[in-house]
N, CA, C and O atoms as a DFTB+ gen file, in Angstrom:
628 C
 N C O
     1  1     -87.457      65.230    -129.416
     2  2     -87.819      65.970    -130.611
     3  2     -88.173      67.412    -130.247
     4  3     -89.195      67.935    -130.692
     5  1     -87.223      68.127    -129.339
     6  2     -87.703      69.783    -128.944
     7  2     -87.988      70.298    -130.036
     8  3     -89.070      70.859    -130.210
     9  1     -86.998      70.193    -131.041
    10  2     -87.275      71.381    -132.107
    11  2     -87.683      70.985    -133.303
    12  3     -87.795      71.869    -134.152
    13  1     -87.944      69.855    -133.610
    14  2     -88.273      68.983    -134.816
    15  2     -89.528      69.696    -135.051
    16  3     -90.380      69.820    -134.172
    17  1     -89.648      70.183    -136.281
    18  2     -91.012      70.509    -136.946
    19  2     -91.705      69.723    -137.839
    20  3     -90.979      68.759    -138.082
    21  1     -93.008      69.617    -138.612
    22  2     -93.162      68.703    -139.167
    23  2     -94.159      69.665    -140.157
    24  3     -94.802      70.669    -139.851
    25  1     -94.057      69.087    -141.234
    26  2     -94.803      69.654    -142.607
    27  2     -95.374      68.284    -142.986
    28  3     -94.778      67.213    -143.105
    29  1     -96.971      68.642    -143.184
    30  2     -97.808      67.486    -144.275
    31  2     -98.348      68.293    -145.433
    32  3     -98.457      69.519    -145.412
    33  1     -98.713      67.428    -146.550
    34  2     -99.060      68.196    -147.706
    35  2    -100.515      67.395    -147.509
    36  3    -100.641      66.285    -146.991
    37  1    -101.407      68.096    -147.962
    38  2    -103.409      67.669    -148.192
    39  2    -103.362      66.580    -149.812
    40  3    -103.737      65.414    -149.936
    41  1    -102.922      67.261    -150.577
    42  2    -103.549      66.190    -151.567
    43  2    -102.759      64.820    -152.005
    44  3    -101.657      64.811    -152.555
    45  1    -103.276      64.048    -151.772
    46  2    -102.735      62.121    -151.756
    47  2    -102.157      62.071    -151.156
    48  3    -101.222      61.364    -151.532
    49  1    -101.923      62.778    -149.358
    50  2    -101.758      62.214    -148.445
    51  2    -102.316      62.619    -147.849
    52  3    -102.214      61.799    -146.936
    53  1    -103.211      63.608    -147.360
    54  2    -104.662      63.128    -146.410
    55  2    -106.467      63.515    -147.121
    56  3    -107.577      63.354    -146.614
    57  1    -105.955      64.162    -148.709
    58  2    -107.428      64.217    -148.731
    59  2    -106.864      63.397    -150.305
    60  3    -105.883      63.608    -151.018
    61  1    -107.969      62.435    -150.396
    62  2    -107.939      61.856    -151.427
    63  2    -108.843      63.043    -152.796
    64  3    -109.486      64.084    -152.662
    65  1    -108.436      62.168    -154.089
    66  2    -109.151      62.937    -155.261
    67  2    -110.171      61.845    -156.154
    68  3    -109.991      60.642    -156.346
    69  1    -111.704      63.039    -156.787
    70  2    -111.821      62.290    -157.048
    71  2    -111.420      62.299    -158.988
    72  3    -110.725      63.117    -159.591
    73  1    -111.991      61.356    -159.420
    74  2    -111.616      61.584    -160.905
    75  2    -112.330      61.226    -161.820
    76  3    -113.089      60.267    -161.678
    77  1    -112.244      61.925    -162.977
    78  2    -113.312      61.911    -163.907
    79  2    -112.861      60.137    -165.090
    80  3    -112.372      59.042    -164.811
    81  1    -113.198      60.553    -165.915
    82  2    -112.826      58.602    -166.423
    83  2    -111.521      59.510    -167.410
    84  3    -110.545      58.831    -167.728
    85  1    -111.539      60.555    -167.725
    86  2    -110.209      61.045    -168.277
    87  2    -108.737      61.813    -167.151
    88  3    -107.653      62.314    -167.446
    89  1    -109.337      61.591    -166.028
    90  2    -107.884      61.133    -165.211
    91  2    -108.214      62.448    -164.544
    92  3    -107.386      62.722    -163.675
    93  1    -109.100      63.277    -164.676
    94  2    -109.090      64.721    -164.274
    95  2    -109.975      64.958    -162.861
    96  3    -111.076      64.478    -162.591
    97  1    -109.079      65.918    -161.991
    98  2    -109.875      65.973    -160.626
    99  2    -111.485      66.838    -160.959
   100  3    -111.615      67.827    -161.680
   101  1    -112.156      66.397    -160.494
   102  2    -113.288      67.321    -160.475
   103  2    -113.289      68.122    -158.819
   104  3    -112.250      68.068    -158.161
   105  1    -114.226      68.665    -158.389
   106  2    -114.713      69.209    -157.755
   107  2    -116.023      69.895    -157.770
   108  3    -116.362      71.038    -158.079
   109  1    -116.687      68.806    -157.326
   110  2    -118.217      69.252    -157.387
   111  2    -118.414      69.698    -155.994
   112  3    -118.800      70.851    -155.803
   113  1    -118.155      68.788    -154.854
   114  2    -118.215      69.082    -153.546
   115  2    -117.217      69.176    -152.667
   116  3    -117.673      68.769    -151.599
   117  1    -116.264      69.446    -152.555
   118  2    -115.223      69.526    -151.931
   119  2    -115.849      68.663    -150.446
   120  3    -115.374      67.533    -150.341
   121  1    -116.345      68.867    -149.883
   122  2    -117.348      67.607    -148.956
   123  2    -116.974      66.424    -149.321
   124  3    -116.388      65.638    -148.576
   125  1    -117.259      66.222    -150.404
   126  2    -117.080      64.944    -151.061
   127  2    -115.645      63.899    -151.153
   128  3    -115.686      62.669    -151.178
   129  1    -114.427      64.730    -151.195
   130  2    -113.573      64.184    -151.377
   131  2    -113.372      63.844    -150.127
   132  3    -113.645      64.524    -149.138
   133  1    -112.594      62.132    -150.178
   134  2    -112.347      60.967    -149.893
   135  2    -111.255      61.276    -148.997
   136  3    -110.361      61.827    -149.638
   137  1    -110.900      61.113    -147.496
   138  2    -109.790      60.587    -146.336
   139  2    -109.005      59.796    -146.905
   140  3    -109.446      59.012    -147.745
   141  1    -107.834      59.820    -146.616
   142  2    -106.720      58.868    -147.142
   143  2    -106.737      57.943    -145.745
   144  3    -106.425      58.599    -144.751
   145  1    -106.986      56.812    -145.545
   146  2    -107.053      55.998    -144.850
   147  2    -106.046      56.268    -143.778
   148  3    -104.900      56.402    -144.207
   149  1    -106.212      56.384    -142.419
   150  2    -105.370      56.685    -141.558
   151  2    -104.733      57.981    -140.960
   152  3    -104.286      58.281    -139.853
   153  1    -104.805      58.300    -141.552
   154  2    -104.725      59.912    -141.958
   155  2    -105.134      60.763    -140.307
   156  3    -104.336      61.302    -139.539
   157  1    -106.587      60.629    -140.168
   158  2    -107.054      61.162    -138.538
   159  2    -106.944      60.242    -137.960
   160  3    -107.896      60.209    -137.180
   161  1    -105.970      58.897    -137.761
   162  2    -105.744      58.481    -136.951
   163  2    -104.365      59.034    -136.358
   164  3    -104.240      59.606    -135.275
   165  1    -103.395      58.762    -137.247
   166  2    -101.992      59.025    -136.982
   167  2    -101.730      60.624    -137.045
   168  3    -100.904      61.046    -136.237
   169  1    -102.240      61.406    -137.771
   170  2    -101.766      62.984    -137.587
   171  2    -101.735      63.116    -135.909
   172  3    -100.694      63.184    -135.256
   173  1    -102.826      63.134    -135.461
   174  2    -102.551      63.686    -134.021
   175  2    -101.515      63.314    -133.329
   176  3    -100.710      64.083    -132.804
   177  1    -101.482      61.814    -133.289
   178  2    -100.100      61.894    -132.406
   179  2     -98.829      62.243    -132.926
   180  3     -97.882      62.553    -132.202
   181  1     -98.771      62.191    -134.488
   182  2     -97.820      63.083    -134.794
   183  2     -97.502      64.476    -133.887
   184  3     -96.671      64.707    -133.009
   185  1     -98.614      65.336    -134.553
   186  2     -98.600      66.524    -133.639
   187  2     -98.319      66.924    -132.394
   188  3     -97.784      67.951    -131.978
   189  1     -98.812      65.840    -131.773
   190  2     -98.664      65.279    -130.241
   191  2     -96.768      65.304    -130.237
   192  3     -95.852      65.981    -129.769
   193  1     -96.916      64.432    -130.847
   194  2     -95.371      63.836    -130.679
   195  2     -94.210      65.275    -131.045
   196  3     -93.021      65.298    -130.726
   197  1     -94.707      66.005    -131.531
   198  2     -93.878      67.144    -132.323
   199  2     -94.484      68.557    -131.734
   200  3     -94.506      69.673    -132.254
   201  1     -94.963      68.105    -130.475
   202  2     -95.321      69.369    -129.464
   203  2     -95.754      70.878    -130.300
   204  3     -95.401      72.057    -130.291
   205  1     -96.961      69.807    -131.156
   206  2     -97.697      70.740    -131.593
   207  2     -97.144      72.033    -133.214
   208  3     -97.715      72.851    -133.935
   209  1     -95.807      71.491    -133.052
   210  2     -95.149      72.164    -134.143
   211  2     -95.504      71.180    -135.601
   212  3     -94.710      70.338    -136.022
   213  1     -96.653      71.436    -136.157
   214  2     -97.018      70.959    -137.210
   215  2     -97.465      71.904    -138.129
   216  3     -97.886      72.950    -137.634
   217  1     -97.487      71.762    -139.806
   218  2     -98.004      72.860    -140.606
   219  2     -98.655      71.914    -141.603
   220  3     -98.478      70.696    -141.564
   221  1     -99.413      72.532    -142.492
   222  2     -99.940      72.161    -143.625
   223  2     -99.229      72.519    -144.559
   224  3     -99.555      73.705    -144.614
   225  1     -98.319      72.346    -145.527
   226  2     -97.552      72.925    -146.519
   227  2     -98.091      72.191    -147.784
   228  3     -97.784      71.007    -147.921
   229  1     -99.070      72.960    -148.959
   230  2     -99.809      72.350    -149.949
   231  2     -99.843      73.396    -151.353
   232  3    -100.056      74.606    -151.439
   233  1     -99.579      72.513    -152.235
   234  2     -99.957      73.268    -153.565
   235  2    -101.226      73.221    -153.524
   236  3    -101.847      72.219    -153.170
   237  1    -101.875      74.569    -153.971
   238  2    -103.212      74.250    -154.451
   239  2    -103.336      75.510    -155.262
   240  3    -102.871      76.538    -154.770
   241  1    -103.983      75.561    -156.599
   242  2    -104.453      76.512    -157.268
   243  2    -105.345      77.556    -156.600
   244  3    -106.155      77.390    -155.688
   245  1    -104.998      78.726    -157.292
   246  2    -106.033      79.939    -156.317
   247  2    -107.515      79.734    -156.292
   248  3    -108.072      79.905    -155.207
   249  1    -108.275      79.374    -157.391
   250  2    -109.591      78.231    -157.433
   251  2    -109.857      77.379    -156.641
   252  3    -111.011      77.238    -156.236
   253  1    -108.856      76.620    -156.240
   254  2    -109.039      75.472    -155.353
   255  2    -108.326      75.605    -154.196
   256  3    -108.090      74.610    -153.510
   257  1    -107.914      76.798    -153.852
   258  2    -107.933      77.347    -152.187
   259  2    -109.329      77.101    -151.164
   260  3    -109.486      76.253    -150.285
   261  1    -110.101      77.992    -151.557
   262  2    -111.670      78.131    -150.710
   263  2    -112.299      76.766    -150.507
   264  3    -113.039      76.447    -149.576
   265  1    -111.706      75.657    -151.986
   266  2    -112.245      74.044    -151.730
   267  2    -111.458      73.793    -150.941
   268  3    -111.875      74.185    -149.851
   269  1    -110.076      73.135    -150.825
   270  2    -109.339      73.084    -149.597
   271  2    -109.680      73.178    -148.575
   272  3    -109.954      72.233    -147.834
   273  1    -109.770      74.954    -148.162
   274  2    -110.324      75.135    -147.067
   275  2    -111.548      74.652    -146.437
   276  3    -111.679      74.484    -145.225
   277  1    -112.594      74.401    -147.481
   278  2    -113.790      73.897    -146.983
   279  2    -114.066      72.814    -146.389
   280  3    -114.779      72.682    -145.395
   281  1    -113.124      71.446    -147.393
   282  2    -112.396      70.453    -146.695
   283  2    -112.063      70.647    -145.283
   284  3    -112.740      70.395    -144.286
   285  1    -111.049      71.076    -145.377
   286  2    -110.674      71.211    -144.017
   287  2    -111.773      71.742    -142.677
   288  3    -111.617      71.638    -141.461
   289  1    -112.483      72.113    -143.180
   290  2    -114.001      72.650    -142.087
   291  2    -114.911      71.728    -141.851
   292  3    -115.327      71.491    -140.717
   293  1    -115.372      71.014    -143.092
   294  2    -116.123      69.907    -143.073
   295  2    -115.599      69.040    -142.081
   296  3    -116.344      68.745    -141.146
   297  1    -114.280      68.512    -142.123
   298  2    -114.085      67.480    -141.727
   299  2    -113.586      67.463    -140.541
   300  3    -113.251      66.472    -139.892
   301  1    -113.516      68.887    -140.160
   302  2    -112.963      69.470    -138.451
   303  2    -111.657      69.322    -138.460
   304  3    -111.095      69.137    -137.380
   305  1    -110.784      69.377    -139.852
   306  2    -109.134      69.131    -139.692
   307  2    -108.487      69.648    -138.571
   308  3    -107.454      69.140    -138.136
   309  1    -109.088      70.742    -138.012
   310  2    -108.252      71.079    -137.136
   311  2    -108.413      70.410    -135.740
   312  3    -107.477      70.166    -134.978
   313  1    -109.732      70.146    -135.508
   314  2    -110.142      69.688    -134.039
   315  2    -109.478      68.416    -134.057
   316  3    -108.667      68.025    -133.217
   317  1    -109.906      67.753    -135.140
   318  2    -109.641      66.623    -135.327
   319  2    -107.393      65.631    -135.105
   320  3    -106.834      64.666    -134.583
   321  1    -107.144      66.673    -135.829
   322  2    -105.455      66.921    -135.905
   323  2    -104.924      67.869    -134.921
   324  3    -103.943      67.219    -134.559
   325  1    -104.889      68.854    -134.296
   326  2    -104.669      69.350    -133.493
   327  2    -103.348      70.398    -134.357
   328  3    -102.396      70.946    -133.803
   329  1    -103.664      70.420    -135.706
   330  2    -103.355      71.225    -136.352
   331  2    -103.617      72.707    -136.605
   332  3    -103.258      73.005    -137.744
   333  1    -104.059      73.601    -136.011
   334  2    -104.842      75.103    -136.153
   335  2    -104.289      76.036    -137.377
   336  3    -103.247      76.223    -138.005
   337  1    -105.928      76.604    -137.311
   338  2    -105.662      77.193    -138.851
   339  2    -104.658      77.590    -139.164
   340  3    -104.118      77.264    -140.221
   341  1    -104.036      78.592    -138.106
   342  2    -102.908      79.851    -138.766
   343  2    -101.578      78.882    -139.266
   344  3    -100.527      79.382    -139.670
   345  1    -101.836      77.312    -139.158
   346  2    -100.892      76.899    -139.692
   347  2    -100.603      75.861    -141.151
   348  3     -99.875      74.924    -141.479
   349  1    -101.762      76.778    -141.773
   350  2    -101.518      75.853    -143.509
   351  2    -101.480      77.287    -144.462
   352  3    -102.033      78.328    -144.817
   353  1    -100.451      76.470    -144.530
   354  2     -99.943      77.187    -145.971
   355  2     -99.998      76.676    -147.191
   356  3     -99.669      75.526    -147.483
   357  1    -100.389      77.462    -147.897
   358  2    -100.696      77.436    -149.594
   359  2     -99.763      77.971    -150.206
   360  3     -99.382      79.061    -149.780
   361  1     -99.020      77.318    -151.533
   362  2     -98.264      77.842    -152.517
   363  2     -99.289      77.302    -153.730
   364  3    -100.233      76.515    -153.663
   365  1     -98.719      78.050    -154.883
   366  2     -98.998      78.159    -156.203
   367  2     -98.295      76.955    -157.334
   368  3     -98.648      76.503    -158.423
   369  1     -97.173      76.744    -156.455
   370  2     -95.843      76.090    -157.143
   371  2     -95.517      74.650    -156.180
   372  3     -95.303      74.860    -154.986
   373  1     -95.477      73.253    -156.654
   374  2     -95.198      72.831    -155.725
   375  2     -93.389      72.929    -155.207
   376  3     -93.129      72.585    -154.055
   377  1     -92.358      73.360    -156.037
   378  2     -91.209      73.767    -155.600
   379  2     -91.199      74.850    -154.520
   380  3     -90.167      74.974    -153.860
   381  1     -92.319      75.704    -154.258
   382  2     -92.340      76.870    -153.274
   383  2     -92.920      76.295    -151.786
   384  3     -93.163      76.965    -150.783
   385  1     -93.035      75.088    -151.944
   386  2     -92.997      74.377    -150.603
   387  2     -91.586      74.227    -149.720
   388  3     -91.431      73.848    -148.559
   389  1     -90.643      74.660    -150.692
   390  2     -89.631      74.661    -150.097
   391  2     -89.331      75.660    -149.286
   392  3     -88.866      75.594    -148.149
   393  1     -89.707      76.888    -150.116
   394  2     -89.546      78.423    -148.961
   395  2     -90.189      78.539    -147.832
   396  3     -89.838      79.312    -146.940
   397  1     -91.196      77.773    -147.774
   398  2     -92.232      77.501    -146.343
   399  2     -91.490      76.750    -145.469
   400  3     -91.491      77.086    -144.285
   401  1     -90.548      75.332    -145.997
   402  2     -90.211      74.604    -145.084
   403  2     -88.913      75.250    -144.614
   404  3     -88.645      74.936    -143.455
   405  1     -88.053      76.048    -145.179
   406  2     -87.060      76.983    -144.606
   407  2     -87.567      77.814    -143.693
   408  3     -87.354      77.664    -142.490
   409  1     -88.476      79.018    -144.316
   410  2     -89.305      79.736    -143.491
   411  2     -89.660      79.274    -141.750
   412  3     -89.450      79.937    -140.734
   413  1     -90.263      77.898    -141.896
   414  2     -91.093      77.514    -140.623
   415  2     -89.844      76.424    -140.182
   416  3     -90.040      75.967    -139.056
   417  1     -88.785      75.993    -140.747
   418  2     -87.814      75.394    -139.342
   419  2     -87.984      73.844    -139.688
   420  3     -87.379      72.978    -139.056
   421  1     -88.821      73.572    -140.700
   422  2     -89.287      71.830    -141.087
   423  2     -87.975      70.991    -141.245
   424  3     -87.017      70.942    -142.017
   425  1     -88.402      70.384    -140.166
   426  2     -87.317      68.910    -139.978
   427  2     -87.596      67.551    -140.887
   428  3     -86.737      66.833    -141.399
   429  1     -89.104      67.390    -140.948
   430  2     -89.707      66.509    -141.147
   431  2     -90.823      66.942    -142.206
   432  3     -91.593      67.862    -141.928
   433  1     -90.908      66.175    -143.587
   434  2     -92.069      66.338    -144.515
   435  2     -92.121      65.274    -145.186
   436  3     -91.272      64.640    -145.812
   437  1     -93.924      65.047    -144.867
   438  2     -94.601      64.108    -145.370
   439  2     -95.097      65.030    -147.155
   440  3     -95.470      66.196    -147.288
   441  1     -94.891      63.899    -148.322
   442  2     -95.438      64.447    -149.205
   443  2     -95.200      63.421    -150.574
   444  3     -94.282      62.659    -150.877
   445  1     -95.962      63.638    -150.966
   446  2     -96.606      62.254    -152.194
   447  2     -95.597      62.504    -153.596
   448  3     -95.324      61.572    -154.353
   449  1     -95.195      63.635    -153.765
   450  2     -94.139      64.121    -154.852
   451  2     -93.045      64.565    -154.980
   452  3     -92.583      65.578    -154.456
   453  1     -92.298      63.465    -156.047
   454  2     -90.467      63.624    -155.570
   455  2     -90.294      64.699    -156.141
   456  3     -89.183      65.155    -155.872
   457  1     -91.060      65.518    -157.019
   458  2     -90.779      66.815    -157.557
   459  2     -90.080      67.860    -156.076
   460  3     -89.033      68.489    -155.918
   461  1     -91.435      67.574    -155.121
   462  2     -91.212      68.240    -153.529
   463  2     -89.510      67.728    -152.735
   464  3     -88.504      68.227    -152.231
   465  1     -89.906      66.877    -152.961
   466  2     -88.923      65.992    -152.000
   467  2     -87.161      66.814    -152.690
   468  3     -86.329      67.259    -151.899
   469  1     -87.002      66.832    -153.872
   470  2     -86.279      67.397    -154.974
   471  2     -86.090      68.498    -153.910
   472  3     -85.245      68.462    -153.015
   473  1     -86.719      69.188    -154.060
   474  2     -86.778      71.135    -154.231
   475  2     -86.374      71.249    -152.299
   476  3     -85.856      72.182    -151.685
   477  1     -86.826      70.011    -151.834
   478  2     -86.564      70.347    -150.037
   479  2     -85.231      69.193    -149.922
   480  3     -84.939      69.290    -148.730
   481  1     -84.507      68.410    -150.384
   482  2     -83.790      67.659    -150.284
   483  2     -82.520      68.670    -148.932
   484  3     -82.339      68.374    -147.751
   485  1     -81.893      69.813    -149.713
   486  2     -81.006      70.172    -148.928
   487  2     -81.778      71.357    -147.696
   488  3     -81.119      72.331    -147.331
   489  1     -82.570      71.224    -147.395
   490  2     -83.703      71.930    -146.531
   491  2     -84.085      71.393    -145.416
   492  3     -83.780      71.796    -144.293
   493  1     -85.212      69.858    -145.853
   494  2     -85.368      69.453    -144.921
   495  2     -84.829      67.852    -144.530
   496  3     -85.059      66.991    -145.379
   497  1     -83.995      67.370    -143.044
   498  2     -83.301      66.579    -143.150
   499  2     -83.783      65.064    -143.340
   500  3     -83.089      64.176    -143.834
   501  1     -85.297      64.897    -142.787
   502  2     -86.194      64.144    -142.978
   503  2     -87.518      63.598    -143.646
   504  3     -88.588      63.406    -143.067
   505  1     -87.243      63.396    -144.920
   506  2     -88.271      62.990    -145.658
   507  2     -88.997      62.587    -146.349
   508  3     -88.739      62.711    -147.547
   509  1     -89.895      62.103    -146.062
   510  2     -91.359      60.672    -146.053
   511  2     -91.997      60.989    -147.471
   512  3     -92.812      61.903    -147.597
   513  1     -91.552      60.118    -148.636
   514  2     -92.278      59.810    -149.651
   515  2     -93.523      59.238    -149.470
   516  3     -93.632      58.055    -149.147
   517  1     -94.452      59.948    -149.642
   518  2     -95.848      58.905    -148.932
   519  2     -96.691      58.666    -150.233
   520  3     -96.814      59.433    -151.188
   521  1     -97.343      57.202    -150.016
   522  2     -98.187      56.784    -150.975
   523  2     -97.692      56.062    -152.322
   524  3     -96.529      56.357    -152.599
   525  1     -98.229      55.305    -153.094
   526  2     -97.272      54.324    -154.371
   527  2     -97.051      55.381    -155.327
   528  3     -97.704      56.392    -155.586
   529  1     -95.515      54.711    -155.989
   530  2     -94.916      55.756    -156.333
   531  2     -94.580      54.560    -157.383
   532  3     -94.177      53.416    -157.176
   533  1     -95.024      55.531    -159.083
   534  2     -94.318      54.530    -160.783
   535  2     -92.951      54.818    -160.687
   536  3     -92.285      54.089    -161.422
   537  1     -92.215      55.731    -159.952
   538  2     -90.691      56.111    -160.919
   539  2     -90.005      55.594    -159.806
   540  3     -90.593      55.444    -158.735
   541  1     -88.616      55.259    -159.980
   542  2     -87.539      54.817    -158.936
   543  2     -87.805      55.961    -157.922
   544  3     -88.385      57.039    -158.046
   545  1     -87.030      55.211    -156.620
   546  2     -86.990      56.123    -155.457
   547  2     -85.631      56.289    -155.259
   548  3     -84.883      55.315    -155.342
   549  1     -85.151      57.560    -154.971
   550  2     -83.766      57.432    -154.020
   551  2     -83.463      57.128    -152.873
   552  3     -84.533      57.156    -152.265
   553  1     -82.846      56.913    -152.334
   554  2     -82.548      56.576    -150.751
   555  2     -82.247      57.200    -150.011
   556  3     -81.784      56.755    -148.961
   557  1     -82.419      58.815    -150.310
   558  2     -82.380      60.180    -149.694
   559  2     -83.693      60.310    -149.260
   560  3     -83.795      61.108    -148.328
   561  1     -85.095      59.614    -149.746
   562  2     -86.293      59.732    -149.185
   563  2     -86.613      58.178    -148.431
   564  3     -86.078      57.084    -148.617
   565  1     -87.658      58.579    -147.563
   566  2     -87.885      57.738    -146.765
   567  2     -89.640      56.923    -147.050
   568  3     -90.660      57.328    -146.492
   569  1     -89.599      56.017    -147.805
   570  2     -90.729      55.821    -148.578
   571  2     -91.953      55.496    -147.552
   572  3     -91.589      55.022    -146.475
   573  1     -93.022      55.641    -147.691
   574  2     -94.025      55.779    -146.396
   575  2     -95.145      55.411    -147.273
   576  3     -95.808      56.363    -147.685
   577  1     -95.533      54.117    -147.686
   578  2     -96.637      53.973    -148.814
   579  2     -98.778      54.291    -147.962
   580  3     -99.964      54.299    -148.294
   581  1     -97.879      54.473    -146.819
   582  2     -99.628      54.888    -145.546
   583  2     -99.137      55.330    -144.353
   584  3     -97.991      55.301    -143.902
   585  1    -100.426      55.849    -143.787
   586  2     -99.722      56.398    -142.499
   587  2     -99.304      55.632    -141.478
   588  3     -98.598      55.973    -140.529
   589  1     -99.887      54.324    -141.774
   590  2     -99.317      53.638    -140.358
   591  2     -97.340      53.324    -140.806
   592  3     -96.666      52.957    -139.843
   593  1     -96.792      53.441    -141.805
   594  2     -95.403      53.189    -142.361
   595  2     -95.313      54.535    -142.130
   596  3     -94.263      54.546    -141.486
   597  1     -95.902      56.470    -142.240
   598  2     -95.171      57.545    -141.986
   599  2     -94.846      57.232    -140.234
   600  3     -93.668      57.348    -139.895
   601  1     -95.948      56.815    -139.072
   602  2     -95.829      56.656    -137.876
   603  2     -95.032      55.548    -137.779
   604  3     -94.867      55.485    -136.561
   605  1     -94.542      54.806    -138.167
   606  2     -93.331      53.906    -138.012
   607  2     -91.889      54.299    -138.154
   608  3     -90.930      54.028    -137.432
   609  1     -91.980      55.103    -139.416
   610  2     -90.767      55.682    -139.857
   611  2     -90.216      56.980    -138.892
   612  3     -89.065      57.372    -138.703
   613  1     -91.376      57.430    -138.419
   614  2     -90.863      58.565    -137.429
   615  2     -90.900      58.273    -136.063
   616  3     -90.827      59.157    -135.210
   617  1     -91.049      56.636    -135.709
   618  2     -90.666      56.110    -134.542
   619  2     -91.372      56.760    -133.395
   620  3     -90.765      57.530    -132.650
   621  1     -92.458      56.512    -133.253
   622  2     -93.408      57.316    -132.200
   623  2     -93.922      56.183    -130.957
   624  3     -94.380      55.083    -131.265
   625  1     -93.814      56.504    -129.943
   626  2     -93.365      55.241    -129.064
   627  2     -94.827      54.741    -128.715
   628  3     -94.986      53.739    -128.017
């Protein structure tokens, strides 16, 4: 895997949300929100495995940038993943995840929405629908319902 890059997205696949009883994320503490089970187990050796060529590629509203980020401090994302800062990127749009994964060389993307998967189909050659999914899947994505099925699917020895 010399040149294989790898893109993960933060929300419903490694930081969980929480929700109000009308379906809506809050953010009271960004602290607060919930690990997606597995998540700091398997990233690293991802990273590992992909000689460190890993990014964060995430929609997040300009509001909910600084939460993100805080997340990510709290919880030592980087020490922890072996992910470093200068490498998450934020879009506005989740279709503009695509210009990042052109931009940065992404072989490989993990990400919870076929909207994404759509917009990177002819981009990137590998990629991991992660987490349960209501609408049909195509067989152009590679369904990954947790991380121990994304570390299976990307065959890590």
């Amino acid at each position: 895997m010399a040149e294989a890059r790898l893109g993960v997205d933060l929300g419903r696949v490694v930081v969980g949300a929480n929700r109000n009883a009308q379906g809506r994320v809050f953010l009271d503490d960004p602290r607060q929100m919930p690990l997606i089970e597995g998540a700091f187990e398997v990233l690293p050796r991802l990273v590992e495995r992909f000689g460190g060529r890993a990014w964060v590629i995430s929609r997040v509203s300009e509001e909910g940038e600084p939460l993100s980020l805080a997340w990510l401090e709290h919880h030592d994302f980087y020490g922890r993943t072996g992910i470093p800062r200068e490498n998450v990127r934020y879009c506005r749009k989740r279709e503009d995840k695509a210009d990042h994964c052109a931009e940065l060389g992404i072989t490989h993307m993990i990400d919870d929405r076929m909207d994404v998967h759509r917009a990177i189909r002819d981009l990137v050659p590998y990629r991991y629908l992660f987490g349960p999914q209501e609408e049909e899947i195509p067989d152009w994505v590679i369904v990954t319902p947790g991380w121990e099925d994304v570390e299976r699917a990307i065959g890590l020895p």
